[in-house]
N, CA, C and O of each residue as an XYZ file, in Angstrom:
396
protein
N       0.848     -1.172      0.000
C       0.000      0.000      0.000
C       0.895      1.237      0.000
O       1.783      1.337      0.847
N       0.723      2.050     -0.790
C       1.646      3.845     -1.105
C       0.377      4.481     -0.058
O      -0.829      4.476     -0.303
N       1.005      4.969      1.060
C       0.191      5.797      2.074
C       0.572      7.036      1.248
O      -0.528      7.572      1.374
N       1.145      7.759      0.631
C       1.048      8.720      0.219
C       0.502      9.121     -0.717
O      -0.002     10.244     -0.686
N       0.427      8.273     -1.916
C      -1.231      8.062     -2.661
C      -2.233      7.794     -1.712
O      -3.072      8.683     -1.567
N      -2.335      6.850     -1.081
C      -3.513      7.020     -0.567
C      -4.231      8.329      0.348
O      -5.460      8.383      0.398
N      -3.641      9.062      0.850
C      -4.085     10.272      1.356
C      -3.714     11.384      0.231
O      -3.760     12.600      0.415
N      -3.522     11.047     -0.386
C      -3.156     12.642     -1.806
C      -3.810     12.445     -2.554
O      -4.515     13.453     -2.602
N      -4.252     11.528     -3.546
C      -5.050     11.107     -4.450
C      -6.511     11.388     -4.207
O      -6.841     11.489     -3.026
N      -7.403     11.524     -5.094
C      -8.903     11.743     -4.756
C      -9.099     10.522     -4.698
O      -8.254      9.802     -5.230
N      -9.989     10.050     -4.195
C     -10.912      8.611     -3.647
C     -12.360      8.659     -4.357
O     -13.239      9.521     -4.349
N     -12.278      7.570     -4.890
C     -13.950      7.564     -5.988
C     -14.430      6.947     -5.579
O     -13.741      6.234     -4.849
N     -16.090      6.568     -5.612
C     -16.900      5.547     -5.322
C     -17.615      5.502     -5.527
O     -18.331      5.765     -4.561
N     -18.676      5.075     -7.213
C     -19.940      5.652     -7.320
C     -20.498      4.194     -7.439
O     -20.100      3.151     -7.958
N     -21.559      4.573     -6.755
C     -22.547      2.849     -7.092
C     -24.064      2.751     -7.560
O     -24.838      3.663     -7.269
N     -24.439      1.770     -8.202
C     -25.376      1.772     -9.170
C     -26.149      1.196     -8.022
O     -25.646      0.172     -7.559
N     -27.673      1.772     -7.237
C     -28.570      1.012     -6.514
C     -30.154      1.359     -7.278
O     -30.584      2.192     -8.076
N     -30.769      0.037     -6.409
C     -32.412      0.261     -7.125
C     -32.038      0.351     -8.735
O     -31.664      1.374     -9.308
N     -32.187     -0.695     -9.217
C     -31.654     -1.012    -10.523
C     -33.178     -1.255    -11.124
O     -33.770     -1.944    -10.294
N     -33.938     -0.991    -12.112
C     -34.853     -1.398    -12.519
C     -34.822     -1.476    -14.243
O     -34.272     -0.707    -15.031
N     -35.523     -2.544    -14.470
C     -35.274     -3.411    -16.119
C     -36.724     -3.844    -16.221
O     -37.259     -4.701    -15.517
N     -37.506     -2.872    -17.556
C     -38.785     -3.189    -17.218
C     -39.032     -2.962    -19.268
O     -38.160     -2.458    -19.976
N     -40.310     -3.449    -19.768
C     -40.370     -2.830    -21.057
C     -41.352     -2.732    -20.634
O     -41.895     -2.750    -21.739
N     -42.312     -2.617    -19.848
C     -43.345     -1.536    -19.389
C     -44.880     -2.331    -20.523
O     -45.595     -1.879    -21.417
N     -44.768     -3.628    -19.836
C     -45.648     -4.289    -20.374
C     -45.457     -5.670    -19.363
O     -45.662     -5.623    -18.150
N     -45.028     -6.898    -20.096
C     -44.870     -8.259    -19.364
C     -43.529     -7.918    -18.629
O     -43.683     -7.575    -17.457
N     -42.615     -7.939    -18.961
C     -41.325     -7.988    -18.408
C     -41.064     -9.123    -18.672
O     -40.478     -9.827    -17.849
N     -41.517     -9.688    -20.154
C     -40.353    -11.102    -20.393
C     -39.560    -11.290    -21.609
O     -39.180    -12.305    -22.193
N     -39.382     -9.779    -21.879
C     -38.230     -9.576    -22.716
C     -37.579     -9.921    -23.915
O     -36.360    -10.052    -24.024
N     -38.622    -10.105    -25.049
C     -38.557    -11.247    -25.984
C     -38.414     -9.534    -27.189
O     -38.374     -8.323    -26.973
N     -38.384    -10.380    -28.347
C     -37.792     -9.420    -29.754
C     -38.955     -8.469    -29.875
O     -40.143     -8.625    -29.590
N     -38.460     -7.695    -30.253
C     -39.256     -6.327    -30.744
C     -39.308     -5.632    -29.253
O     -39.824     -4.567    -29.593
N     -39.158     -5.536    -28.108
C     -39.463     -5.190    -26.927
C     -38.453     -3.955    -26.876
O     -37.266     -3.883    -27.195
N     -39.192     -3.168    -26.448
C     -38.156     -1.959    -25.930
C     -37.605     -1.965    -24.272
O     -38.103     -1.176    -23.469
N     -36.800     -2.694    -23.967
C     -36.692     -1.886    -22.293
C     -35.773     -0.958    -21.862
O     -34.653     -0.711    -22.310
N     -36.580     -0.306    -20.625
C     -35.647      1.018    -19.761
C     -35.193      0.488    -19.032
O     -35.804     -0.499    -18.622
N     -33.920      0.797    -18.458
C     -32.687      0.534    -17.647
C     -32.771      1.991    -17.369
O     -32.618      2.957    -18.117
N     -33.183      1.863    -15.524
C     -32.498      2.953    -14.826
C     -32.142      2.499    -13.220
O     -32.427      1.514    -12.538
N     -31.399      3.694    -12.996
C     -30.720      3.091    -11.346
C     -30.548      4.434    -10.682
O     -30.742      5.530    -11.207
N     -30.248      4.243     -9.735
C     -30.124      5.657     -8.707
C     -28.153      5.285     -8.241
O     -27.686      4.250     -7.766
N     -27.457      6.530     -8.606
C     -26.067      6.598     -8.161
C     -25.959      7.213     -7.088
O     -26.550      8.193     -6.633
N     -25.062      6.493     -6.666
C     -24.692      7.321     -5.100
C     -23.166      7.511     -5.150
O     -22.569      6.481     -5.463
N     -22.480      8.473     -4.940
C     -21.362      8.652     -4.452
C     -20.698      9.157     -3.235
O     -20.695     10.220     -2.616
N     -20.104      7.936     -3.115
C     -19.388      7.559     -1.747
C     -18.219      8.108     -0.718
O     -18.022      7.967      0.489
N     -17.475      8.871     -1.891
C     -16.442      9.162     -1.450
C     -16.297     10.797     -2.083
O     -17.266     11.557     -2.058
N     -14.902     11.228     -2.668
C     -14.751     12.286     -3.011
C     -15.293     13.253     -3.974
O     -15.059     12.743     -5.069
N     -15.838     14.271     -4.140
C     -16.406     14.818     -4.716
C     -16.490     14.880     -6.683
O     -15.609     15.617     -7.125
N     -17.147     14.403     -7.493
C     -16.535     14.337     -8.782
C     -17.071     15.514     -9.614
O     -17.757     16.332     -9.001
N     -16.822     15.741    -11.109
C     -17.185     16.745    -11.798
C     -17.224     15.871    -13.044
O     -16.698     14.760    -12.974
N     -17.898     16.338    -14.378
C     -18.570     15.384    -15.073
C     -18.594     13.916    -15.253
O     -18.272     13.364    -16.305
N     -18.952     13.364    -14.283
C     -19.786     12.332    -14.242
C     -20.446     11.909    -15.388
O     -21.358     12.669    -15.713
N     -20.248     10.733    -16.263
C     -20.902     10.198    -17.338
C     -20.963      8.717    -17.694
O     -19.981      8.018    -17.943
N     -22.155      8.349    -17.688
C     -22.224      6.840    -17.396
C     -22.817      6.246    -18.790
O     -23.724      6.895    -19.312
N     -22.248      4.735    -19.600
C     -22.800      4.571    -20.538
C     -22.912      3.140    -20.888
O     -21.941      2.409    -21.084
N     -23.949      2.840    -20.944
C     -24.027      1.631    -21.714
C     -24.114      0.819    -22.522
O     -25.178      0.937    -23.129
N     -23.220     -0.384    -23.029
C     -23.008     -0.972    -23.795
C     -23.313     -2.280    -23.677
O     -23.555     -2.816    -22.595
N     -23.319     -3.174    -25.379
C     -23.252     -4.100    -25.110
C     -23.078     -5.090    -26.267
O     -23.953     -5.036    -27.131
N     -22.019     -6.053    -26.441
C     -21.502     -6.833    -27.179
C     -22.501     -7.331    -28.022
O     -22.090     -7.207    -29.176
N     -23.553     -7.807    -28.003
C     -24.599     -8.756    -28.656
C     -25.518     -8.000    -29.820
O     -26.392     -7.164    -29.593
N     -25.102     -8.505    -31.135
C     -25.302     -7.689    -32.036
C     -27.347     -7.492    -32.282
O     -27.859     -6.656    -33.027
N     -27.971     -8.317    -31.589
C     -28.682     -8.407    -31.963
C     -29.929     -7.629    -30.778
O     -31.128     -7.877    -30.649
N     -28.938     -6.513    -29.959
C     -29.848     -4.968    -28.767
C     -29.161     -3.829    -29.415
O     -27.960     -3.689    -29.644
N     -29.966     -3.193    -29.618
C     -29.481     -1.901    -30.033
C     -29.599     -0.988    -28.692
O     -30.491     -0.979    -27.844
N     -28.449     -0.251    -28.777
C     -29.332      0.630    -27.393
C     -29.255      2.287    -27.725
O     -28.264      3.004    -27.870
N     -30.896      2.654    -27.797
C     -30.961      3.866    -28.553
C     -30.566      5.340    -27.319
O     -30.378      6.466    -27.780
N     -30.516      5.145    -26.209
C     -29.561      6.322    -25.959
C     -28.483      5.482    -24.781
O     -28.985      5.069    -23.736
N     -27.209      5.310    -25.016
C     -26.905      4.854    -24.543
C     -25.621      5.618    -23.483
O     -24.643      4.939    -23.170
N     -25.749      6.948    -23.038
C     -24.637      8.052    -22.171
C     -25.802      8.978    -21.618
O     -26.759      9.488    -22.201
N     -25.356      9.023    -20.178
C     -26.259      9.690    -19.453
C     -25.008     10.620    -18.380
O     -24.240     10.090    -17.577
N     -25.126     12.124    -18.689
C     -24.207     12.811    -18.206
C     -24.619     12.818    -17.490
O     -25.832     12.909    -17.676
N     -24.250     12.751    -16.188
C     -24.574     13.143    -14.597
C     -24.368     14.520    -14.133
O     -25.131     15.330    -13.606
N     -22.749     14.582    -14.576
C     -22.212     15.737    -14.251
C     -21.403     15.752    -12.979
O     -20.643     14.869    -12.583
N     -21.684     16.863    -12.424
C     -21.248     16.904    -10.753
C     -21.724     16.389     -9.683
O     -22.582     17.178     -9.287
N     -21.641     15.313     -8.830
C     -21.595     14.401     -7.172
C     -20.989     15.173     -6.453
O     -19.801     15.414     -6.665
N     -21.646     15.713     -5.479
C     -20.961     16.140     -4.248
C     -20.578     14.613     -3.051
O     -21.364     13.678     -3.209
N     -19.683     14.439     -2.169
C     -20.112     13.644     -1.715
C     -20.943     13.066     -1.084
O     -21.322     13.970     -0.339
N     -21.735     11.878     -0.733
C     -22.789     11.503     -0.490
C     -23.983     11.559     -1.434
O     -24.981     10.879     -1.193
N     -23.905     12.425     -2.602
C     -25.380     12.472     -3.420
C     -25.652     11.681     -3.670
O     -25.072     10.630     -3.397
N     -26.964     11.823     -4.501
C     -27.795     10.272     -5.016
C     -28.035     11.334     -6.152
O     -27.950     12.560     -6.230
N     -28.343     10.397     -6.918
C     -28.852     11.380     -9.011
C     -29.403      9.954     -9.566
O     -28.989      8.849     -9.217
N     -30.259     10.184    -10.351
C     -31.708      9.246    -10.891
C     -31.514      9.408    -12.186
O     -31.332     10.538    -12.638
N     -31.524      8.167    -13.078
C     -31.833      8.387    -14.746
C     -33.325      8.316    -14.874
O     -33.846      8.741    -15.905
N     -34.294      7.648    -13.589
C     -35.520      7.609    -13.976
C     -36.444      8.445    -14.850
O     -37.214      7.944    -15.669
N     -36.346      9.474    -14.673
C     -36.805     10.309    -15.748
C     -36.581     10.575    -17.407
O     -37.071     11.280    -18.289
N     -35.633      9.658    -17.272
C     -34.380      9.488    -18.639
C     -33.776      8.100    -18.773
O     -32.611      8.035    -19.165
N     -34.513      6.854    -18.459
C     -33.641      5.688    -18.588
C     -32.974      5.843    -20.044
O     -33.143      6.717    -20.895
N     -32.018      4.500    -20.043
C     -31.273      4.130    -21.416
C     -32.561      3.451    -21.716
O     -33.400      3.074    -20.897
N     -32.597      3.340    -23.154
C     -33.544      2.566    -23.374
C     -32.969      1.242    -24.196
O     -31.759      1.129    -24.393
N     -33.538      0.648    -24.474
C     -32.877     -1.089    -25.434
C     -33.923     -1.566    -26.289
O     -35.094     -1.830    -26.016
N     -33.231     -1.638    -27.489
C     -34.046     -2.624    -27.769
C     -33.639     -4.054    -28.471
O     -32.510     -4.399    -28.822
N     -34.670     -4.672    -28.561
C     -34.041     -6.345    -28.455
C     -34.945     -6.877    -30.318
O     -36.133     -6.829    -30.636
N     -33.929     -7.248    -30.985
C     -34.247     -7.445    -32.280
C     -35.025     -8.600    -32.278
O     -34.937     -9.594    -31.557
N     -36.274     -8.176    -33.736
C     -37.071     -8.947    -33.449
C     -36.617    -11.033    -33.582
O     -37.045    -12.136    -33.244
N     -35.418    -10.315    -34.364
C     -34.508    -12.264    -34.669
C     -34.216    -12.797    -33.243
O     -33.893    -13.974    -33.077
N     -34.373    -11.607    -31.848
C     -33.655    -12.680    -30.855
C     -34.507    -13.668    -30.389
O     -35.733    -13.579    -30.450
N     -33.721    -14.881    -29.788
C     -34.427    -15.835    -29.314
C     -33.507    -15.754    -27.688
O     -32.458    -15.137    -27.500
N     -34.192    -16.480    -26.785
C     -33.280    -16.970    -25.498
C     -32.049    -17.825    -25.930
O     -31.166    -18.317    -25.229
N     -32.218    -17.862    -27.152
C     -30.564    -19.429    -27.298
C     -29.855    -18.686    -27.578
O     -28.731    -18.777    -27.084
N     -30.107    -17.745    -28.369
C     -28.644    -16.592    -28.318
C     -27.471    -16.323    -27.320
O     -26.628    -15.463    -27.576
């Protein structure tokens, strides 16, 4: 452990809670389905300045139509919500579960 990084350096900690994955119908996620992905961040530790969170994802067959959600500035301890703004997804109508 460098104790002198560790007390000089800023300290980060942001965490993704209350996670919700819904297409705002069944919730069983099959092709053509649009779902929202949102979560509430909390940061833990030192204070940050643009904050930007984004999601991706390998599998050619989700598109994800907004996929960067600037946060911006965390003071420490805040909480900040995409609910009003989830990412949204969508899942092609070719997918199956065997994918």
């Amino acid at each position: 452990m460098n104790i002198f990084r560790a007390l000089t350096e800023p300290a980060t900690s942001v965490r993704a809670h209350d996670i919700s994955i819904t297409d705002d119908n069944d919730n069983a996620f099959t092709g053509n389905d649009t779902m929202r992905i949102s979560h509430t961040l909390v940061n833990y530790l030192d204070a940050l300045s643009n904050l930007s969170v984004t999601l991706s994802s390998n599998q050619p067959l989700i598109s994800i139509l907004n996929n960067t959600w600037n946060v911006g500035a965390m003071a420490t301890l805040d909480a900040d919500s995409n609910r009003s703004a989830p990412f949204q997804v969508v899942i092609d109508p070719n997918y199956s579960a065997k994918h």
